[in-house]
C-alpha positions as CSV (number, residue, x, y, z in Angstrom):
1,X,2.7,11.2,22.1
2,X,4.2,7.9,23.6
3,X,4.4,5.1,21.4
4,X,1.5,2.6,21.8
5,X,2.4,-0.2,22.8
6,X,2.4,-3.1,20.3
7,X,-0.2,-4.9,22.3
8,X,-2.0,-6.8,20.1
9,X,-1.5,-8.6,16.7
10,X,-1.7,-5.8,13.8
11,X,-4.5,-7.3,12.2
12,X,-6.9,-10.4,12.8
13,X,-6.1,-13.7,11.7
14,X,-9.5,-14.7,11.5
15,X,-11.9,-14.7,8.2
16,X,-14.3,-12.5,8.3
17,X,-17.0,-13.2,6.0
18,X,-18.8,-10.5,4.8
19,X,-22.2,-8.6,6.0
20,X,-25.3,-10.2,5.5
21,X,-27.4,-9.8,2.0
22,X,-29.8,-7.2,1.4
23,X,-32.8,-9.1,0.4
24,X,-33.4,-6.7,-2.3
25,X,-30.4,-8.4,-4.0
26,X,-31.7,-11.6,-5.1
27,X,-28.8,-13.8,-3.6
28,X,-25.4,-14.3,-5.0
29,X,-25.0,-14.1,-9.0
30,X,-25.6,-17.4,-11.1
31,X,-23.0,-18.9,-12.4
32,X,-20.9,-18.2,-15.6
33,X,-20.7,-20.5,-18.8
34,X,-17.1,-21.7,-18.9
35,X,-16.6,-23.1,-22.3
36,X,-13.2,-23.5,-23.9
37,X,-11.8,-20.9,-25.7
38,X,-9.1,-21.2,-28.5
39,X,-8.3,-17.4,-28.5
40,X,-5.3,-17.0,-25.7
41,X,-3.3,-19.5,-23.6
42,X,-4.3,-17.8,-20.5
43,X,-7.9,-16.8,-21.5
44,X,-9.7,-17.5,-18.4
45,X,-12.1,-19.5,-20.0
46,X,-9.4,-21.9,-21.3
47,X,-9.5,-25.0,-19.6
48,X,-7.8,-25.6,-16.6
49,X,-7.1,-28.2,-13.7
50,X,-7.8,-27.9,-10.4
51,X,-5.9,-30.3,-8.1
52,X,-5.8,-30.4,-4.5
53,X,-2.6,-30.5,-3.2
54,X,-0.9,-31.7,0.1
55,X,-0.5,-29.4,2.9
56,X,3.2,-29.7,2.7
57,X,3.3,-29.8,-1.2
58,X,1.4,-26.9,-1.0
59,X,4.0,-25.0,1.1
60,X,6.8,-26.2,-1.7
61,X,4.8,-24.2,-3.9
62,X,3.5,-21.4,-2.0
63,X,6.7,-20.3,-1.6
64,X,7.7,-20.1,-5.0
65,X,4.7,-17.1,-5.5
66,X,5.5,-13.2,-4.7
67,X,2.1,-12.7,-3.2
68,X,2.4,-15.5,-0.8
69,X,1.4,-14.3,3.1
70,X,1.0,-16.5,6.2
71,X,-2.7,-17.0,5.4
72,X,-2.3,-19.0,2.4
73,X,0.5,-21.2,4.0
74,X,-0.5,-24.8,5.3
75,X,2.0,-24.6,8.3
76,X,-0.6,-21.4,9.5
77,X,-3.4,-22.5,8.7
78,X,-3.7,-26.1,9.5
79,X,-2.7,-25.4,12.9
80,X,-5.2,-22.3,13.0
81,X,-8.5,-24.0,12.0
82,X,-7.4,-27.9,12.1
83,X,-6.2,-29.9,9.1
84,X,-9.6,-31.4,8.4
85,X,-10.9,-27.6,7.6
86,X,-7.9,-27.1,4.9
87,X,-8.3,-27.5,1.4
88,X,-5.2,-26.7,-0.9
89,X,-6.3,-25.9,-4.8
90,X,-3.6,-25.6,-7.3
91,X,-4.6,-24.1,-10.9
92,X,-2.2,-25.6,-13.6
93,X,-2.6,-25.3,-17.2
94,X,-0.9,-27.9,-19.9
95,X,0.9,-29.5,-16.4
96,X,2.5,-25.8,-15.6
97,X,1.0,-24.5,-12.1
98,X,-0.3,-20.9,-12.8
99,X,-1.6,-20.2,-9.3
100,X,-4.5,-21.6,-6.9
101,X,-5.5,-20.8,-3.0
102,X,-5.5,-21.9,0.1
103,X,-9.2,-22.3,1.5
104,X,-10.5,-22.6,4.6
105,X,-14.2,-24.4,5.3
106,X,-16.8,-23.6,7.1
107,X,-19.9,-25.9,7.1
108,X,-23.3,-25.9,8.4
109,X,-24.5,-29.6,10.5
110,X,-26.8,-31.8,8.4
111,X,-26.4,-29.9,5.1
112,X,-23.1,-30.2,5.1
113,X,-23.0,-27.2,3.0
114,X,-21.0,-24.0,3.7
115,X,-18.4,-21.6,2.7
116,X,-14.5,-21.8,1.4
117,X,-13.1,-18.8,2.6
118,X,-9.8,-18.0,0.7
119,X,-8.4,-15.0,2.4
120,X,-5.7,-12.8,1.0
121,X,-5.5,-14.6,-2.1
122,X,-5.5,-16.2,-4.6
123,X,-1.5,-16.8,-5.5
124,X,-1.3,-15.7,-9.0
125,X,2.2,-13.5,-8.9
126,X,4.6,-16.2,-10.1
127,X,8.8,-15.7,-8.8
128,X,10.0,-16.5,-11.9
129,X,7.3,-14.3,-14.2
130,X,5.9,-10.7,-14.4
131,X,2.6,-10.0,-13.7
132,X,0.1,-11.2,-16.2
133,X,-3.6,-10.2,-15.6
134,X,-4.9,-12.9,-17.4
135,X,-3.2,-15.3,-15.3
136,X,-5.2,-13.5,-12.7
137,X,-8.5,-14.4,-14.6
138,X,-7.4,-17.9,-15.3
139,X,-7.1,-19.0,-11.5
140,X,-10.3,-16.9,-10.5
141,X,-12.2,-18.5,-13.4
142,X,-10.9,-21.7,-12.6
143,X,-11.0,-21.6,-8.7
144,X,-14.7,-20.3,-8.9
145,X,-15.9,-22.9,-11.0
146,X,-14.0,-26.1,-9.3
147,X,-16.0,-24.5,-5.8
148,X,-19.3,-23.0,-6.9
149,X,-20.3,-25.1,-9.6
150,X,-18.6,-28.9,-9.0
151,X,-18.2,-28.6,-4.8
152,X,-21.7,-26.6,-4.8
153,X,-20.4,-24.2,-2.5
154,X,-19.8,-20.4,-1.5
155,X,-16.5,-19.3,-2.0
156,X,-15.5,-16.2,-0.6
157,X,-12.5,-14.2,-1.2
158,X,-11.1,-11.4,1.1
159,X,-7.7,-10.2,-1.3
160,X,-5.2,-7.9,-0.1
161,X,-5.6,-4.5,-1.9
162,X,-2.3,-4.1,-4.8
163,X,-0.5,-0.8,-2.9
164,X,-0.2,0.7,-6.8
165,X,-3.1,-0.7,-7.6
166,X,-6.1,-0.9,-4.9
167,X,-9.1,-1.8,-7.2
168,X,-7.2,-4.3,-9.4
169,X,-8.5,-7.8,-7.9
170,X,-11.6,-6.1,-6.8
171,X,-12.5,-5.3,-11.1
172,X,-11.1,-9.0,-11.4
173,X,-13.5,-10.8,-9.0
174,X,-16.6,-8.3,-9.9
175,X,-16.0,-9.2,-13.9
176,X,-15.6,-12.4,-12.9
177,X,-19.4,-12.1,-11.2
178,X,-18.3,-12.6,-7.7
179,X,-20.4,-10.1,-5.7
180,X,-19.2,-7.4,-3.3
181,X,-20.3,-8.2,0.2
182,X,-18.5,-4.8,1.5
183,X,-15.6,-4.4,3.7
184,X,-14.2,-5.7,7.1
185,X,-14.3,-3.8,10.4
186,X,-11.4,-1.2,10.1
187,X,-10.1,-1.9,6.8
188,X,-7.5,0.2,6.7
189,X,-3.9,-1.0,5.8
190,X,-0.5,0.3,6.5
191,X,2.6,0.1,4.4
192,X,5.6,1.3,4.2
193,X,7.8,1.7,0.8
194,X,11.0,-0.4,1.3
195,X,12.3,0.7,-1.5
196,X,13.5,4.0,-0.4
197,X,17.1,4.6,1.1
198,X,17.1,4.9,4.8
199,X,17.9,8.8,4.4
200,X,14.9,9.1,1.9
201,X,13.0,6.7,4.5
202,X,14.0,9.0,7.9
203,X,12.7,12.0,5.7
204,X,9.5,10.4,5.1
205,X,8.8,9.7,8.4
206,X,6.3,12.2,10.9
207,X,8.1,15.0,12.3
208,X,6.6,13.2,15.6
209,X,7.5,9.7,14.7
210,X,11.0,10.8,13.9
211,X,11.2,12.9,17.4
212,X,10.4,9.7,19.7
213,X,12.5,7.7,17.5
214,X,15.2,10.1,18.3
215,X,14.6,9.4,22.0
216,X,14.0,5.8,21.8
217,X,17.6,5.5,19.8
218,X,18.9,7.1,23.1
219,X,18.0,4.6,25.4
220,X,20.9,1.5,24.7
221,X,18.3,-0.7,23.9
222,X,19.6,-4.4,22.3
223,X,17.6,-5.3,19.1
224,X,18.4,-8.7,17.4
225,X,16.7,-11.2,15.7
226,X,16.4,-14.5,18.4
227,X,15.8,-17.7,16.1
228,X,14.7,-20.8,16.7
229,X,13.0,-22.1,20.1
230,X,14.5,-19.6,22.0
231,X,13.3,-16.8,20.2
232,X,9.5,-18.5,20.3
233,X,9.9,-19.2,24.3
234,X,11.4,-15.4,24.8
235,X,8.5,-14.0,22.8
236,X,5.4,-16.0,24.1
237,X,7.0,-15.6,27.4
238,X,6.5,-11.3,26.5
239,X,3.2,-12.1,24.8
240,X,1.6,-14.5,28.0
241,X,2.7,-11.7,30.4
242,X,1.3,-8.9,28.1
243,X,-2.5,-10.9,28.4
244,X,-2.1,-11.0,32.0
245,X,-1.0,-7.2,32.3
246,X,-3.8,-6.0,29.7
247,X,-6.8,-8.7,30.1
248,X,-8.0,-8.1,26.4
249,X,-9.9,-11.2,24.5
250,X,-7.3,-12.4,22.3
251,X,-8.3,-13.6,19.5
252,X,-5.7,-13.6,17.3
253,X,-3.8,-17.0,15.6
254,X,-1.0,-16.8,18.2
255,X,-1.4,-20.6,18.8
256,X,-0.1,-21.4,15.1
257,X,2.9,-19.4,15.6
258,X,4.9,-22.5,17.3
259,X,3.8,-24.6,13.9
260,X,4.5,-21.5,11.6
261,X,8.1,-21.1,13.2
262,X,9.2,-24.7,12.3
263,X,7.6,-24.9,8.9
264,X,9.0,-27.5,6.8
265,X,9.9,-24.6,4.4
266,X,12.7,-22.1,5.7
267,X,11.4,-19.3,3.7
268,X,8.2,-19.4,5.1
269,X,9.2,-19.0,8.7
270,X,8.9,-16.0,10.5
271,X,11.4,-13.9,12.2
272,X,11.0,-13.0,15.6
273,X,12.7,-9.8,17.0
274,X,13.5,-8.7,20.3
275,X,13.9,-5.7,22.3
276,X,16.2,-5.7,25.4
277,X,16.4,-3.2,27.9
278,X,19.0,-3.2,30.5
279,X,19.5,-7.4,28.9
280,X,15.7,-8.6,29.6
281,X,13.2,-8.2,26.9
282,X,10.8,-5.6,26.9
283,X,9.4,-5.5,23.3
284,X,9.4,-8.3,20.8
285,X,7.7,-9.0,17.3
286,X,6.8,-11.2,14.8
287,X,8.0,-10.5,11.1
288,X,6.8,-12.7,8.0
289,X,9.0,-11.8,4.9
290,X,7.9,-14.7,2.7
291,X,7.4,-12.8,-1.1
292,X,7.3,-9.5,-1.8
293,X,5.1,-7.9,1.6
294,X,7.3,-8.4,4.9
295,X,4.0,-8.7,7.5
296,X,4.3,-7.7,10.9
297,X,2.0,-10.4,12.5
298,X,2.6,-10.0,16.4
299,X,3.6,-7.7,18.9
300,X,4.5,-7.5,22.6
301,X,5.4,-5.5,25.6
302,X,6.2,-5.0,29.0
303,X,5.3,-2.5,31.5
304,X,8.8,-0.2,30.5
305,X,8.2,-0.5,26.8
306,X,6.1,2.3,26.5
307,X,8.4,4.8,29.0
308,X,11.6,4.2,26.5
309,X,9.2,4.2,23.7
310,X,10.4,0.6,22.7
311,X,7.9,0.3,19.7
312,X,9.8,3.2,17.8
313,X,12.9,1.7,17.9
314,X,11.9,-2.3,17.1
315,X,10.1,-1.0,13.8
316,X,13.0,1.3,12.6
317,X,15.4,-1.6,13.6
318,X,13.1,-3.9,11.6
319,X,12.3,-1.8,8.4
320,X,16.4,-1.3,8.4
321,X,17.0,-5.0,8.6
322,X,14.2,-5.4,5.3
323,X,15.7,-2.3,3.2
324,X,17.1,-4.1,0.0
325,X,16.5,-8.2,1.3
326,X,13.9,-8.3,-0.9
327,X,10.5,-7.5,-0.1
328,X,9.2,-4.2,-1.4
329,X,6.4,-3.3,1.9
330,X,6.5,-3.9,5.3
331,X,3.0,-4.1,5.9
332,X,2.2,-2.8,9.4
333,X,-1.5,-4.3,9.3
334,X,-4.5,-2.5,10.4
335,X,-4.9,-0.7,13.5
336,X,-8.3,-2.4,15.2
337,X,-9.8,0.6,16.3
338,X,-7.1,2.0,18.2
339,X,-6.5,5.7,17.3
340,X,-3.0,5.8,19.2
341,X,-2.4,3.0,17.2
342,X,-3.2,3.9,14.1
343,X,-1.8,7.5,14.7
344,X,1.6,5.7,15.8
345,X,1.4,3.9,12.1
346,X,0.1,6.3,10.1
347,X,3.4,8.1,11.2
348,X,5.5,5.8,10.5
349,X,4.2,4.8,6.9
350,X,5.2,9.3,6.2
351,X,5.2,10.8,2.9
352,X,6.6,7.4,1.1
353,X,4.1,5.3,2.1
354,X,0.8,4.3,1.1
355,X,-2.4,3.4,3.2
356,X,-4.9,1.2,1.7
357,X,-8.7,2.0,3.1
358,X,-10.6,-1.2,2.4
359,X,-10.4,-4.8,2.5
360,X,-12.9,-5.9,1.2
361,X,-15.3,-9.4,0.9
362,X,-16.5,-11.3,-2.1
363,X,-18.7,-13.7,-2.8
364,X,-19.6,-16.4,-5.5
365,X,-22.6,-19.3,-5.5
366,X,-24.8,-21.3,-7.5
367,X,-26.0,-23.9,-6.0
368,X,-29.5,-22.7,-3.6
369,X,-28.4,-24.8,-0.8
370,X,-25.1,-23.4,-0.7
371,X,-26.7,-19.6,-1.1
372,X,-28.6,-20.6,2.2
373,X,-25.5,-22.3,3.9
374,X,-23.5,-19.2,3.0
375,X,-26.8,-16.9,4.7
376,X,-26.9,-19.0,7.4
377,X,-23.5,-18.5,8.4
378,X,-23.2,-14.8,7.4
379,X,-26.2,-14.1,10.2
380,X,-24.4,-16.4,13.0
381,X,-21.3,-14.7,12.4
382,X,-22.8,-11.1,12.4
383,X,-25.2,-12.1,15.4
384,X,-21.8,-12.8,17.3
385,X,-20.2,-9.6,16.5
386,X,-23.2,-7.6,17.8
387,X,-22.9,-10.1,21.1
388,X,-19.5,-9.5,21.4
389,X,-19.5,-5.7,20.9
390,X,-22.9,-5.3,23.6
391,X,-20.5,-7.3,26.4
392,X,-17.4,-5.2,25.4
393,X,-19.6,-2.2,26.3
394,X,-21.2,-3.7,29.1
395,X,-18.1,-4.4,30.7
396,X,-16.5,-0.9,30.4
């Protein structure tokens, strides 16, 4: 099979907020009690301040978590949704930040009532610490009660499933009394294990995948990371012509990748790799390898990417250039429908690397006007996806 071509953005960059209700549940749960407790430091129910932060203080700190992904950066997200939608929420205990989330706002007119959406969070894996689970608890605790019960609003959470441990945050936000809303439109999640030799990784690798790379290796093409403006302008420049070429809806955050390329912190901007053949691009992509998950966040192609099978060669070229910099996944995203796509990824994940099959939506509120905000805006969201899948149909 030929390699797909990397067409689209891996995975939305959009919330997505969960399917309606069934009226049979009785709304979201009500709230918890959160009293002090003198048992543990980190008990959840400890108390805990909740201070919003500035958008560039936030990215200071942000960068200093292993679980931090474009999503819960300011530099992405205010240019995304606008600053005035942003809301940055650090969780600090006895003046020591233990974790917090970026959230995003969506509010109904007049009520002025709505949802925080906090999507592939919250930060909680601190650089300098292991993993604590009650740290977890602490900053879900703490985030749930500054937004449900003082803000009087919906918050929503859409994690990122733990590779070695899927159903960890989902038993965290469910003890917690968040409830499951189910999971996004193709859910499915592609890793692969950088922390395999590149022998152990070529081994791993689909007899098929390893075949085109084969052929792909044998066609001189020049791979090199382009920083800076010229490596935006050379990729957009792909990316622009790829629209033209394809005519699909984009609807991806491609407009925050000029912001997200000169964030005030280094670590946080992406790196941009291109393909050349015969010295003009043909295939180009978009890495974030802030934390421990490197995140392939765009693609691009021309017309000859797919005859040289380009794609094969830009990820091996990538997941050589991550092998032992520091993150521990390159996470491929999801493939949005697209069996060649997902075939083409499944492949390249092989026998070392893991799959994740949901990503799922949860949701917490107390206040009644916020339950139907939070309804309101779950049925205007669903009723566009149904419009938006009856004209995709319609128009093939």
């Amino acid at each position: 099979m030929a390699a797909p071509a990397l067409s689209r953005p891996t995975y939305s960059m959009s919330p997505r907020i969960g399917a309606a209700p069934s009226p049979v549940s009785g709304g979201l749960r009500p709230a918890r009690d959160h009293h002090a407790s003198s048992e543990d430091a980190l008990s959840p129910l400890a108390p805990k301040e909740v201070r919003l932060i500035a958008p560039d203080r936030w990215d200071e700190l942000a960068s200093t978590f292993r679980d931090v992904v474009p999503e819960q950066t300011a530099a992405y997200a205010c240019a995304r949704w606008g600053r005035d939608r942003v809301r940055c929420l650090a969780v600090s205990e006895n003046g020591q930040v233990i974790g917090g989330g970026l959230l995003v706002d969506f509010n109904l007119p007049v009520l002025q009532r709505g949802l925080s959406v906090l999507k592939f969070g919250p930060l909680w894996r601190m650089s300098s610490q292991d993993d604590d689970p009650d740290r977890l608890n602490a900053v879900i605790h703490a985030l749930q009660s500054h937004v449900a019960d003082i803000e009087k609003r919906c918050l929503i959470m859409i994690p990122l499933p733990d590779p070695l441990s899927p159903g960890h945050m989902a038993d965290a936000l469910l003890a917690a009394g968040f409830q499951h809303r189910g999971s996004i439109p193709d859910p499915a999640r592609y890793l692969v294990n950088l922390g395999i030799d590149l022998a152990a990784q070529r081994s791993s690798l689909h007899g098929k995948w390893r075949y085109n790379l084969k052929k792909a290796q044998s066609q001189n093409l020049e791979i090199a990371i382009v920083p800076g403006d010229e490596g935006l302008a050379t990729f957009m420049q792909l990316y622009d012509a790829m629209l033209l070429r394809k005519r699909f809806d984009d609807h991806s955050g491609i407009d925050a990748l000029p912001a997200l390329v000169t964030a005030a912190v280094p670590s946080l901007r992406p790196e941009i790799v291109i393909a050349r053949l015969d010295g003009t691009p043909t295939a180009g992509a978009v890495i974030s390898r802030a934390g421990d998950r490197a995140m392939y966040m765009f693609g691009a192609t021309d017309d000859r990417a797919l005859g040289v099978k380009a794609g094969y060669a830009l990820h091996w070229w990538i997941l050589e250039h991550l092998t032992g910099s520091g993150p521990l996944w390159y996470d491929l995203g999801g493939a949005e429908g697209d069996p060649g796509l997902a075939q083409f990824k499944r492949q390249f994940v092989g026998a070392k690397g893991i799959i994740t099959e949901r990503l799922d939506e949860y949701a917490y509120a107390t206040d009644p006007i916020s339950r139907v905000a939070a309804f309101s805006i779950f049925g205007l969201r669903n009723a566009k996806r149904r419009w938006l899948a009856r004209s995709e149909r319609a128009a093939q």
